[in-house]
C-alpha positions in Angstrom: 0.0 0.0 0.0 1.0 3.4 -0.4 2.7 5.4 2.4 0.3 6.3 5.1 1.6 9.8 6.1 0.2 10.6 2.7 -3.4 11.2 3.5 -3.4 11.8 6.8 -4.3 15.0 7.9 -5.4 15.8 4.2 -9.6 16.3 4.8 -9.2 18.1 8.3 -10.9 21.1 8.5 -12.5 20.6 4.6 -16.3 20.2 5.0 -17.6 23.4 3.8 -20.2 23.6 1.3 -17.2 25.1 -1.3 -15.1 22.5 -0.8 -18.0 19.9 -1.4 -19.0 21.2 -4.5 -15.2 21.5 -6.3 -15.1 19.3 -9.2 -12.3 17.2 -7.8 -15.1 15.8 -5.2 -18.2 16.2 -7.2 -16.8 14.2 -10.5 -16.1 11.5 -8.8 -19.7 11.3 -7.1 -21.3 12.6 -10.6 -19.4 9.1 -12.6 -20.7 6.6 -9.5 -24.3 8.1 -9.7 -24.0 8.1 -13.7 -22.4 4.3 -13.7 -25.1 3.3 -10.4 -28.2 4.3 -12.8 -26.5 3.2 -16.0 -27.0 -0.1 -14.2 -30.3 0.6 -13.1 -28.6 0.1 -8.8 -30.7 1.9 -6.4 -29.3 2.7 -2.9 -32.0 3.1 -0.8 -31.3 0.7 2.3 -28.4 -0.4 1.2 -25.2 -1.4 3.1 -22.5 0.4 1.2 -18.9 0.4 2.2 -16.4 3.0 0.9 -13.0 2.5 1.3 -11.3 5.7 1.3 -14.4 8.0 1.4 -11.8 10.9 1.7 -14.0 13.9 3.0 -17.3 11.5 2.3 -19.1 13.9 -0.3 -20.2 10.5 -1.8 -21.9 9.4 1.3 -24.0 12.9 1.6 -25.2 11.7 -1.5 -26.9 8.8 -0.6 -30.5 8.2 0.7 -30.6 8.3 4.3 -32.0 4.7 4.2 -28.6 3.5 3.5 -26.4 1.9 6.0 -23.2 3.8 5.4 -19.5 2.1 6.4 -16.3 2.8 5.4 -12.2 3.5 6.3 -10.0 6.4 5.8 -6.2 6.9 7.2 -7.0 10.4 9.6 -9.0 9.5 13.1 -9.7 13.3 13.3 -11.0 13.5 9.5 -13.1 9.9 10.2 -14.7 12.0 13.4 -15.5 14.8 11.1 -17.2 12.9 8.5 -19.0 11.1 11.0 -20.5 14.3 12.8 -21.3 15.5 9.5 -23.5 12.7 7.9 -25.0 12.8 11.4 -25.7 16.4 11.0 -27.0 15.5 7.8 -29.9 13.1 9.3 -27.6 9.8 8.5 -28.1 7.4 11.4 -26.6 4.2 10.2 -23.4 5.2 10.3 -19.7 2.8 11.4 -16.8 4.9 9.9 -13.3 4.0 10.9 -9.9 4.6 11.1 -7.5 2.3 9.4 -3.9 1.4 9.6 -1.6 0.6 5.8 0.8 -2.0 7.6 -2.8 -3.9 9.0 -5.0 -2.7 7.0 -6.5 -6.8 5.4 -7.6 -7.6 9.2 -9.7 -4.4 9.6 -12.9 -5.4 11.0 -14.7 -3.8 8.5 -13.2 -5.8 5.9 -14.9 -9.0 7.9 -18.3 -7.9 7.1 -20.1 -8.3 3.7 -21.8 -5.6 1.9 -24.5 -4.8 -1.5 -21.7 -2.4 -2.7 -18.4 -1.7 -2.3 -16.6 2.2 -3.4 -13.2 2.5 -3.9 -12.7 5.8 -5.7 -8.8 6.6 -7.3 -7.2 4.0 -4.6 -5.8 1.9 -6.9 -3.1 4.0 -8.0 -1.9 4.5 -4.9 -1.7 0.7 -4.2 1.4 -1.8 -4.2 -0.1 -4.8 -5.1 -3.3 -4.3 -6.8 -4.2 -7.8 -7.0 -4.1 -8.5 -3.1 -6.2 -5.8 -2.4 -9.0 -6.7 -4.4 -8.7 -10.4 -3.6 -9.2 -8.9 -0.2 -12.5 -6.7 -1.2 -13.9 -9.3 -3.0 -14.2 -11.2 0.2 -16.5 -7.9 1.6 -19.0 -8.8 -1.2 -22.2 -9.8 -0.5 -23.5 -12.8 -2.9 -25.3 -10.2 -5.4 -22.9 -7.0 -4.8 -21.1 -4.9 -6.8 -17.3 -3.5 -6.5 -17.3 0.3 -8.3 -13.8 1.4 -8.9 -12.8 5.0 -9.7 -9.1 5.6 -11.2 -7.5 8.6 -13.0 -6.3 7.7 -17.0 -4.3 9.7 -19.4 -2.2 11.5 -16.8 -0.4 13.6 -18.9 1.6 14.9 -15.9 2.0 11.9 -13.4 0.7 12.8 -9.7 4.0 12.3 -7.5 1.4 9.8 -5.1 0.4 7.9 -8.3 2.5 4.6 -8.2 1.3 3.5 -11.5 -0.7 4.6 -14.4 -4.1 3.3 -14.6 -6.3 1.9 -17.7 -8.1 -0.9 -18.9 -5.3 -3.1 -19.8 -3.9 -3.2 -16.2 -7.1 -3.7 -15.0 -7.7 -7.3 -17.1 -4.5 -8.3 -16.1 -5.3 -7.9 -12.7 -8.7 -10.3 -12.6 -7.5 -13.7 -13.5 -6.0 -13.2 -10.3 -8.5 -11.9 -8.2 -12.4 -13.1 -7.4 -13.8 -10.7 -10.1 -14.9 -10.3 -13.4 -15.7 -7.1 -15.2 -19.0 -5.8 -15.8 -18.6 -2.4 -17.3 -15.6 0.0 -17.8 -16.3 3.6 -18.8 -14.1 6.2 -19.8 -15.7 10.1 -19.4 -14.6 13.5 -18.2 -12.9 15.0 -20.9 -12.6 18.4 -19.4 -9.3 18.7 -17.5 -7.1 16.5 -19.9 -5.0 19.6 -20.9 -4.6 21.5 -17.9 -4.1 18.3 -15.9 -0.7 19.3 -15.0 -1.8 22.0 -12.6 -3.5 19.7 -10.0 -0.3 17.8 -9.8 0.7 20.8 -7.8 0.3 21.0 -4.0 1.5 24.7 -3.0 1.3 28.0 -4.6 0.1 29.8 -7.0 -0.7 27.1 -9.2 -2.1 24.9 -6.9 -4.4 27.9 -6.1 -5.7 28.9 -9.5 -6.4 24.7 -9.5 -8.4 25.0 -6.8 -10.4 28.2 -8.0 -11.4 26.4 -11.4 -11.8 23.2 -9.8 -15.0 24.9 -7.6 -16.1 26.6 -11.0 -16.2 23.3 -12.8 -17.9 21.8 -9.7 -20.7 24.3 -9.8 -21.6 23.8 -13.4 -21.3 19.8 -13.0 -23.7 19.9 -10.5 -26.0 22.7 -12.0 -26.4 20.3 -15.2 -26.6 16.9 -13.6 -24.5 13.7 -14.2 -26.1 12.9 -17.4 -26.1 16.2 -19.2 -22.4 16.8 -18.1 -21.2 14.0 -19.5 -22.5 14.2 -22.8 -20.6 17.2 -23.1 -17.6 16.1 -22.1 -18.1 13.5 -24.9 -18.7 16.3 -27.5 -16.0 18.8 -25.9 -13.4 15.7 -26.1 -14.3 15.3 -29.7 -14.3 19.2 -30.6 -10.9 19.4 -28.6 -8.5 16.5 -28.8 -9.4 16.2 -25.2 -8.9 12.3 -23.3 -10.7 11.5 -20.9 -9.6 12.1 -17.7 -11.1 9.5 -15.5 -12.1 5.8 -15.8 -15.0 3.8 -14.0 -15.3 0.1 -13.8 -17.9 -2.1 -12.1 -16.6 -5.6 -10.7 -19.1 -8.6 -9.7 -18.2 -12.0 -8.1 -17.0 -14.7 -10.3 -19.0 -17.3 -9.2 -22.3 -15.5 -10.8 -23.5 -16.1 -14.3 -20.8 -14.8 -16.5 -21.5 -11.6 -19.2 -18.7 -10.7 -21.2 -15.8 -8.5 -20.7 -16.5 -5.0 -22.0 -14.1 -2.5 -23.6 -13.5 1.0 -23.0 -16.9 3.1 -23.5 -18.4 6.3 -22.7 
């Protein structure tokens, strides 16, 4: 796994409504919400487990009815997150710290759950395989593993130790106790100024930041559907990649559908 004193301390003190709304939170709930009813998945009363919810905008986006559970690196930023969905009417909430070097034996990775999140972790991980032979073990009979993993880096994120895309991914399953249901590539819109979020200080990193809320008001103005086709058409117009990939896993041992390529 990556180096813990990564991400801790990283979501303290972040759960204003400005930094809920910046596009580097909101397009990562907008692509789970586009791939959850692409596959026609409710949430309503469903026990969902997030591992790495980061500042957990996905989890104030999900019907109060859900039974919410999931892991991040800070204790402080798990308490936060906690008081907030509380705040928010959430009552079935177990959010918990977790430690890299023991991180399989969690006892939230001994429960099972409907569906498992585990947005842009992968690139951060070691051993790719272990760790989702380990989540597949969280699955209930019927659930569903959503990842979430940056693509087309044309400036590699210093914490990224590897570059992420569909080829990696089928490599990775033989191994594991998965097989792929859907793989979609979207988000056209940051491709060329991707660089500037690989900064983590200064002005740069500021003026990221600034169109990173502009971009997250108009995502959410439009809707997940709506901003999505027009990443298609501004990818096309442009030259733009897409910026961000979003695969669903099932359990093996279910009826097997064929492997899908790369869509959007």
């Amino acid at each position: 796994m990556a180096k813990q004193e990564t991400f801790l301390s990283c979501y303290r003190g972040n759960q204003n409504a400005v930094r809920h709304v910046a596009y580097m939170r909101q397009s990562k709930v907008l692509l789970i919400r586009h791939v959850l009813r692409r596959l026609g998945i409710a949430l309503e009363g469903k026990r969902i487990f997030d591992y790495g919810f980061g500042a957990g905008t996905f989890f104030r986006d999900c019907p109060q009815s859900s039974k919410l559970f999931g892991v991040e690196l800070d204790p402080v930023n798990v308490q936060d997150v906690s008081r907030m969905l509380a705040s928010r009417g959430f009552s079935q909430i177990d959010l918990s710290p977790i430690a890299i070097e023991t991180w399989a034996q969690h006892r939230l990775l001994q429960q099972k759950y409907d569906l498992v999140i585990c947005s842009h972790v992968l690139e951060h991980i070691d051993n790719p395989v272990h760790f989702l032979q380990r989540l597949g073990d969280c699955l209930d009979e019927n659930g569903l593993f959503v990842g979430l993993v940056p693509i087309n880096e044309r400036k590699q994120d210093p914490h990224h130790v590897r570059q992420m895309n569909l080829t990696a991914l089928n490599n990775w399953l033989p191994s594991t106790k998965f097989c792929l249901v859907d793989w979609i590539e979207t988000d056209s819109w940051l491709y060329w100024i991707q660089p500037i979020f690989t900064h983590e200080s200064g002005f740069v990193h500021k003026l990221a930041q600034a169109i990173s809320v502009v971009l997250g008001l108009g995502a959410t103005g439009l809707g997940h559907n709506n901003w999505f086709a027009l990443s298609r058409f501004f990818g096309r117009f442009t030259g733009s990649k897409a910026t961000q990939a979003a695969f669903v896993l099932r359990p093996h041992q279910r009826p097997s559908q064929k492997n899908f390529g790369a869509t959007q």
